[in-house]
C-alpha positions as CSV (number, residue, x, y, z in Angstrom):
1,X,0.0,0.0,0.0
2,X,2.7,2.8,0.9
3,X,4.7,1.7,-2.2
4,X,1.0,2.2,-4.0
5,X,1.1,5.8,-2.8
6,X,4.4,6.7,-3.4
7,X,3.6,5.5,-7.1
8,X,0.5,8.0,-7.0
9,X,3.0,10.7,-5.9
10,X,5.4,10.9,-8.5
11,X,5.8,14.1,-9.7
12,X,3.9,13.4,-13.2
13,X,0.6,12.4,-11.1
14,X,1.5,15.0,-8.7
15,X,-1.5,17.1,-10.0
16,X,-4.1,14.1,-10.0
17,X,-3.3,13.2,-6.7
18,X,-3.7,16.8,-5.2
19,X,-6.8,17.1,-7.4
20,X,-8.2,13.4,-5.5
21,X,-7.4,14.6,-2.3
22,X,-8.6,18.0,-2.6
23,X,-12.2,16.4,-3.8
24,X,-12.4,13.9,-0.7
25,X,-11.6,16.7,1.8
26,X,-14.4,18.7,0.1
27,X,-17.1,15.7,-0.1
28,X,-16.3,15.8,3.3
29,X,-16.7,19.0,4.5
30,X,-20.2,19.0,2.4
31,X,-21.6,16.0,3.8
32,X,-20.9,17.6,7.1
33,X,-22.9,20.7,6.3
34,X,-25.4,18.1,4.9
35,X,-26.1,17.2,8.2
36,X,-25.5,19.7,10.6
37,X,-26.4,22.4,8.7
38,X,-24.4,25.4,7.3
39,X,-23.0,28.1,9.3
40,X,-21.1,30.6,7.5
41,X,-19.0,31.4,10.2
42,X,-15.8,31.6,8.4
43,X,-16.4,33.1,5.0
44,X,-12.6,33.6,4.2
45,X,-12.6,29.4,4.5
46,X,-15.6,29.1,2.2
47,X,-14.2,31.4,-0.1
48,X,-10.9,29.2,-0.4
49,X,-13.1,26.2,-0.7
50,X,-15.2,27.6,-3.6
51,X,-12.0,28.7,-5.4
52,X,-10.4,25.3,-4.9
53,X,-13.5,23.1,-6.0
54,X,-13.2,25.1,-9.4
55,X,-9.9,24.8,-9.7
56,X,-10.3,20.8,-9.3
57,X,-13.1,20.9,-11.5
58,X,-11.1,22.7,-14.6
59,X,-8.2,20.3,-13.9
60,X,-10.0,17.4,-14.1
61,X,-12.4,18.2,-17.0
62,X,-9.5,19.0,-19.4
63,X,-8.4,15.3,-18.5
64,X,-11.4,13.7,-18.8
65,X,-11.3,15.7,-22.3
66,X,-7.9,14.3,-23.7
67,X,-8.7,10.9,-22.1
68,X,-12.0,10.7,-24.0
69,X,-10.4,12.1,-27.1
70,X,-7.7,9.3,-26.7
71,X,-9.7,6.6,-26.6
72,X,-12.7,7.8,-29.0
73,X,-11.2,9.5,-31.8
74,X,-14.1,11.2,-32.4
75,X,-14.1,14.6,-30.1
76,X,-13.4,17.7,-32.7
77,X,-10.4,19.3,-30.6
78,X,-12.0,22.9,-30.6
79,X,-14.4,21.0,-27.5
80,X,-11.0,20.5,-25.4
81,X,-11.3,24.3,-24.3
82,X,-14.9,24.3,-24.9
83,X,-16.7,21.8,-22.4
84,X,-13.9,22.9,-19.3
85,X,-14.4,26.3,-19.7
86,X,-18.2,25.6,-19.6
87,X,-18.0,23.3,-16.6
88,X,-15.7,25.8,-14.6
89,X,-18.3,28.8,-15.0
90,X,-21.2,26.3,-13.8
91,X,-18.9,24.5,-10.8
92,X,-17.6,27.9,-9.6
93,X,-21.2,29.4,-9.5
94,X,-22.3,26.5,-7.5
95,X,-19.4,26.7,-4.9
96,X,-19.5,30.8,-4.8
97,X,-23.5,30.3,-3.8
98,X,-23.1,27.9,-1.4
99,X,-20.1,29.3,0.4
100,X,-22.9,32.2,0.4
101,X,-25.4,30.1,2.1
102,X,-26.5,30.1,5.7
103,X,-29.2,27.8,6.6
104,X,-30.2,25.3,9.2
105,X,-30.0,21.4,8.5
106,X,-33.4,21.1,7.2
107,X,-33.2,24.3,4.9
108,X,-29.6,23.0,3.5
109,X,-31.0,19.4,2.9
110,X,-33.6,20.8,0.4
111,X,-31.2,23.5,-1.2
112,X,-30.3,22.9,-5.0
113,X,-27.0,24.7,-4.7
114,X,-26.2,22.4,-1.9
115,X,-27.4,19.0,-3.8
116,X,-25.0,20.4,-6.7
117,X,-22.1,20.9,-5.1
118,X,-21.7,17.8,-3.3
119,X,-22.3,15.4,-7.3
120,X,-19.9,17.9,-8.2
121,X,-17.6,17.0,-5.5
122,X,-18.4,13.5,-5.3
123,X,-17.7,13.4,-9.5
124,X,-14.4,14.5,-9.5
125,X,-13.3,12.4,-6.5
126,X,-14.1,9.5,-8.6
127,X,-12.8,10.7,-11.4
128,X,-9.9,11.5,-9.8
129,X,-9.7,8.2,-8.0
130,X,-10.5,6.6,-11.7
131,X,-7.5,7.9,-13.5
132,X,-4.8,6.8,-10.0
133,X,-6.3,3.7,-10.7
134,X,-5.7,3.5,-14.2
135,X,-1.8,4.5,-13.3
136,X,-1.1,2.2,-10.5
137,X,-2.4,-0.8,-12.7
138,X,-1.6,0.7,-16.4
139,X,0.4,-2.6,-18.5
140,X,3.4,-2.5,-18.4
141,X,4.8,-4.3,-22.1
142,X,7.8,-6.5,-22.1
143,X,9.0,-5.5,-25.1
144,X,9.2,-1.7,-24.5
145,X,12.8,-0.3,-24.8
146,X,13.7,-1.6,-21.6
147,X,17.1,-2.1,-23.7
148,X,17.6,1.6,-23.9
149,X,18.7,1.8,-19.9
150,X,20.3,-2.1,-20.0
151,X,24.1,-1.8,-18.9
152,X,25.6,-3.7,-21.9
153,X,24.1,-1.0,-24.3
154,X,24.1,2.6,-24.7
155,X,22.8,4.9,-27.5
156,X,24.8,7.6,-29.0
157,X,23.5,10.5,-31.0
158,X,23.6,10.4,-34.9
159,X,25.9,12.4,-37.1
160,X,22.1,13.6,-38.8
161,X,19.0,15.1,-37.7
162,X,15.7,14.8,-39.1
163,X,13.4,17.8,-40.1
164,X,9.5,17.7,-39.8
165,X,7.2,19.7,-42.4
166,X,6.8,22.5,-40.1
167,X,11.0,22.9,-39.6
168,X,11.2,21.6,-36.2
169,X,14.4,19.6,-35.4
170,X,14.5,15.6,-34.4
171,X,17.2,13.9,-32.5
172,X,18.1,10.6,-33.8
173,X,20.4,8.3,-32.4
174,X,22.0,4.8,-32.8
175,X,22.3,2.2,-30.5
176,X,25.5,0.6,-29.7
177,X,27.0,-2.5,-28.4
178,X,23.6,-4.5,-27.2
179,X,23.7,-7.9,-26.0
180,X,20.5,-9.8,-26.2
181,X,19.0,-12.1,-23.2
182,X,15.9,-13.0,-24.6
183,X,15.3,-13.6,-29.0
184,X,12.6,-10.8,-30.0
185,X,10.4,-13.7,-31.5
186,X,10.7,-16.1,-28.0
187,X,9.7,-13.1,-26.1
188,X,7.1,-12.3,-28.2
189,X,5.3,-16.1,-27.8
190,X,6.3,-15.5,-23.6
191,X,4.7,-12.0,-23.6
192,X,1.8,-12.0,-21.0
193,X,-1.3,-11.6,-22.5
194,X,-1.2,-14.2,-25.4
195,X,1.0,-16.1,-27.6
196,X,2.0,-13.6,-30.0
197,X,4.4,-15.5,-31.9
198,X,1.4,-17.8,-33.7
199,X,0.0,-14.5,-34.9
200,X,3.3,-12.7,-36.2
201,X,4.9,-12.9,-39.9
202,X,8.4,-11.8,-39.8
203,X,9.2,-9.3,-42.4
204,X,13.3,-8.3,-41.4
205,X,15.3,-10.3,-39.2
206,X,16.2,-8.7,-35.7
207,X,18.5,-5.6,-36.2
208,X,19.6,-3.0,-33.9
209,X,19.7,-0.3,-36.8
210,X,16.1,1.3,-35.5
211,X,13.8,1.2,-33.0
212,X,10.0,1.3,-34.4
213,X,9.6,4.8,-34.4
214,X,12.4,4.9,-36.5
215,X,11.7,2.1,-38.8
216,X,8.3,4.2,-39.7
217,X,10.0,7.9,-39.7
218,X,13.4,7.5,-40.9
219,X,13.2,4.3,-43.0
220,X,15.2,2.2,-40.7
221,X,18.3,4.2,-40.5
222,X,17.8,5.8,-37.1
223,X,16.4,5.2,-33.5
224,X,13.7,7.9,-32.9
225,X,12.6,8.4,-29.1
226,X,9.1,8.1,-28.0
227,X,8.8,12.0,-26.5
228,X,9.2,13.3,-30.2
229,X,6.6,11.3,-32.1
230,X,4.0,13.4,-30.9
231,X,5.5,16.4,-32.5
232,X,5.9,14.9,-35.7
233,X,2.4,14.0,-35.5
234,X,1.3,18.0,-35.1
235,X,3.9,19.5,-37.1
236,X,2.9,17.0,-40.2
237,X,-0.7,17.1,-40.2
238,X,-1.7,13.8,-39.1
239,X,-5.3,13.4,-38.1
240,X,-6.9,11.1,-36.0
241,X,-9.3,8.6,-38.0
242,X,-11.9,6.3,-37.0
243,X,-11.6,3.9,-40.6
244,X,-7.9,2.9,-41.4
245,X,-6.7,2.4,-44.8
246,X,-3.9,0.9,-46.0
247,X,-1.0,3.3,-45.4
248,X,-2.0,5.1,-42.7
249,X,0.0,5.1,-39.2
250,X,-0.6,3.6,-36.4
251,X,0.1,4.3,-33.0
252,X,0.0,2.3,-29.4
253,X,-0.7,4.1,-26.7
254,X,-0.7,3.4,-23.3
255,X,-4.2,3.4,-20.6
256,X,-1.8,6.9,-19.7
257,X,-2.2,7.9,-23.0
258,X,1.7,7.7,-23.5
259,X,3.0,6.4,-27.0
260,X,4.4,2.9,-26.6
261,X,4.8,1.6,-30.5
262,X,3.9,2.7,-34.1
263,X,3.7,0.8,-36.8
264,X,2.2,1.4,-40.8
265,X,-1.4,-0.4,-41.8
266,X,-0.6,-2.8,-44.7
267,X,-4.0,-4.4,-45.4
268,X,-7.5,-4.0,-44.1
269,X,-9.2,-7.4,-44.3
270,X,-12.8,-8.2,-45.2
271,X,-13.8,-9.0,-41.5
272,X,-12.5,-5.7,-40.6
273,X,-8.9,-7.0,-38.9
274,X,-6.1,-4.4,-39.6
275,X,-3.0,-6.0,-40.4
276,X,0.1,-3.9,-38.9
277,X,3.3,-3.8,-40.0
278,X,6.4,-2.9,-37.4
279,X,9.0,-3.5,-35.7
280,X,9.4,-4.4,-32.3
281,X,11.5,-2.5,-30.1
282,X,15.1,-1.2,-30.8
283,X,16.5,-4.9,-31.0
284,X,13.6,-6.7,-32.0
285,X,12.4,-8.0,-35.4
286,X,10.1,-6.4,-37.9
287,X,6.8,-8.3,-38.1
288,X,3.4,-8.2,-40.4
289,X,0.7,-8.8,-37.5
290,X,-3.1,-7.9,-36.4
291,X,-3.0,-4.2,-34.6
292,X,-4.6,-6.3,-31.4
293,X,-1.9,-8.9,-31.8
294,X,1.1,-7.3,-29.8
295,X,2.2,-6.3,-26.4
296,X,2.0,-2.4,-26.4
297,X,-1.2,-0.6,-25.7
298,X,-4.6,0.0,-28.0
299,X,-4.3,0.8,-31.5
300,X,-5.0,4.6,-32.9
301,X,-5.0,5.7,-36.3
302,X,-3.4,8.5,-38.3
303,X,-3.6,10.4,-42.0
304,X,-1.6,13.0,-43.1
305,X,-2.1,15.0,-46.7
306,X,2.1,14.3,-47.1
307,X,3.1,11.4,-49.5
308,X,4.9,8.6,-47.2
309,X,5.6,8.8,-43.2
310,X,9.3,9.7,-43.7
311,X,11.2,12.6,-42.1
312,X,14.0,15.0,-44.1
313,X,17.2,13.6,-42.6
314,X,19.7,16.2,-42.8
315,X,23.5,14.8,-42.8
316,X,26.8,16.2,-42.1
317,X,25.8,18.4,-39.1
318,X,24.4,17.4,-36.2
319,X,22.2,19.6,-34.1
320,X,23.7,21.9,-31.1
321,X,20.5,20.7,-29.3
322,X,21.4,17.0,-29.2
323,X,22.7,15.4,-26.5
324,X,25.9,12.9,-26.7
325,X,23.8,9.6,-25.0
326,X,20.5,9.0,-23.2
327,X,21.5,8.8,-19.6
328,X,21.0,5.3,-17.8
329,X,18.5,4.8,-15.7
330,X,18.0,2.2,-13.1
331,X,15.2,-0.1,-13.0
332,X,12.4,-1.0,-10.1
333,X,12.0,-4.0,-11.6
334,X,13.2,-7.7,-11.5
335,X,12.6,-8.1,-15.6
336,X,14.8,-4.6,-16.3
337,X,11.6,-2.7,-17.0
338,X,12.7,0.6,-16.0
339,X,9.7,2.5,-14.6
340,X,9.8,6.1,-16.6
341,X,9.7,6.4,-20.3
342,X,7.5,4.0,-22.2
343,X,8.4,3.8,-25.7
């Protein structure tokens, strides 16, 4: 349980946590008020209650937003400012009104204000409590680049950077001296989950010359890091769509809405099952295989106007802003997983 918590803490769920503890305290203190009746006696303290149940509330609609945009595809993006900003106005009316209100216990029970701001309070602590969930018990896939913090490798930047459509610059790397433990195809079929190995058709033997970002964006040449796919995403016009064709791009992401794996549709069969073409992981192999037939998160997919999925690699001159190696981290775990980046 206390390791649970410290998990929950980490700076990157720092907010969410605040946000589920702030809602309890204030179901709390409503249910209270609900029974006893309300007071008013310290109106600076209502005040700072009011102003910190809308702050919750515009936190935690804006992720309910991306979360539902993630996993739908169908939300029109304008709506992500839309719906919280709505929400807000309503949630901070409510609180203001009842940090207003002064009324016995049998007044308060029958009060509208009062019967709003406790769903309102009670909603977000679930939400809230929801989306902890969701990160103490999010998947954690074998095959992610746990190789990128092993000991016996390391990853050196490239003597190239890649350009996106809009100009902005992309590190790329290679990775050097690996070792393997395990052969991408036996941990495939070992994978928990399913036995993925029945369900894969190898396409390239395993090679450390890419990861599969880079397989998709750079041809194979380069390893691409997770953090930068979703810039290449904005800066060259991909769109989410809810009907894959053959060509499009797909991406994995995880119940955090991180981005695990991406991979290129090949085929779209009769029955509906996309067939996926990537390659798995930095060391792995490259494989032809159902989108729902791999260890990395639910599949999304992507159009863009451009011709192809490939980046402008410049040669010659690497960038100022690229570092020399990706530092190693150390792992939690007895497999090598290491706990932060999920690529």
């Amino acid at each position: 349980m206390y390791e649970s918590i410290l998990r929950m803490t980490e700076i990157a769920w720092m907010p969410m946590f605040v946000a589920f503890v702030t809602s309890l305290l204030l179901s709390a203190k409503y249910s209270v008020q609900l029974l006893l009746g309300k007071q008013n006696r310290f109106r600076a303290v209502e005040v700072l209650c009011a102003l910190a149940g809308t702050a919750v509330v515009c936190f935690l609609t804006r992720d309910a937003m991306d979360w539902w945009y993630a996993h739908s595809l169908m939300m029109p993006r304008p709506i992500w400012g839309v719906v919280p900003i709505g929400l807000a106005i309503m949630a901070s009316r409510l609180h203001f009104q009842f940090a207003k209100l002064k009324l016995p216990a049998c007044d308060v029970r029958s009060s509208s204000v009062v019967w709003g701001v406790m769903l309102c309070s009670l909603g977000t602590t679930l939400w809230a409590a929801h989306r902890l969930h969701e990160e103490e018990h999010r998947d954690v896939d074998v095959l992610v680049e746990s190789e990128y913090r092993m000991q016996d490798g390391s990853m050196r930047a490239a003597d190239a950077h890649a350009m996106t459509d809009r100009g902005q610059v992309v590190r790329l790397f290679h990775w050097q001296t690996p070792q393997y433990s395990v052969p991408p195809l036996a941990a495939a079929s070992t994978t928990e989950g399913g036995d993925y190995a029945t369900m894969l058709i190898t396409r390239a033997a395993a090679s450390t010359d890419s990861n599969c970002h880079g397989w998709v964006f750079t041809g194979g040449k380069y390893v691409v890091l997770s953090e930068m796919v979703e810039t290449i995403l904005e800066n060259n016009g991909y769109l989410p769509v809810s009907t894959p064709q053959t060509g499009d791009l797909v991406v994995h992401r995880s119940r955090t809405n991180e981005i695990q794996h991406t991979g290129v549709v090949r085929a779209v069969l009769d029955d509906g099952t996309v067939l996926e073409e990537s390659k798995w992981g930095v060391w792995g192999g490259r494989f032809l295989h159902p989108t729902d037939s791999q260890p990395y998160g639910p599949a999304s997919y992507y159009r863009s106007p451009r011709q192809g999925h490939l980046l402008t690699i410049v040669s010659g001159e690497q960038h100022t802003a690229a570092p020399t190696a990706v530092p190693l981290e150390p792992t939690d775990r007895a497999d090598g997983v290491p706990a932060g980046q999920v690529q």
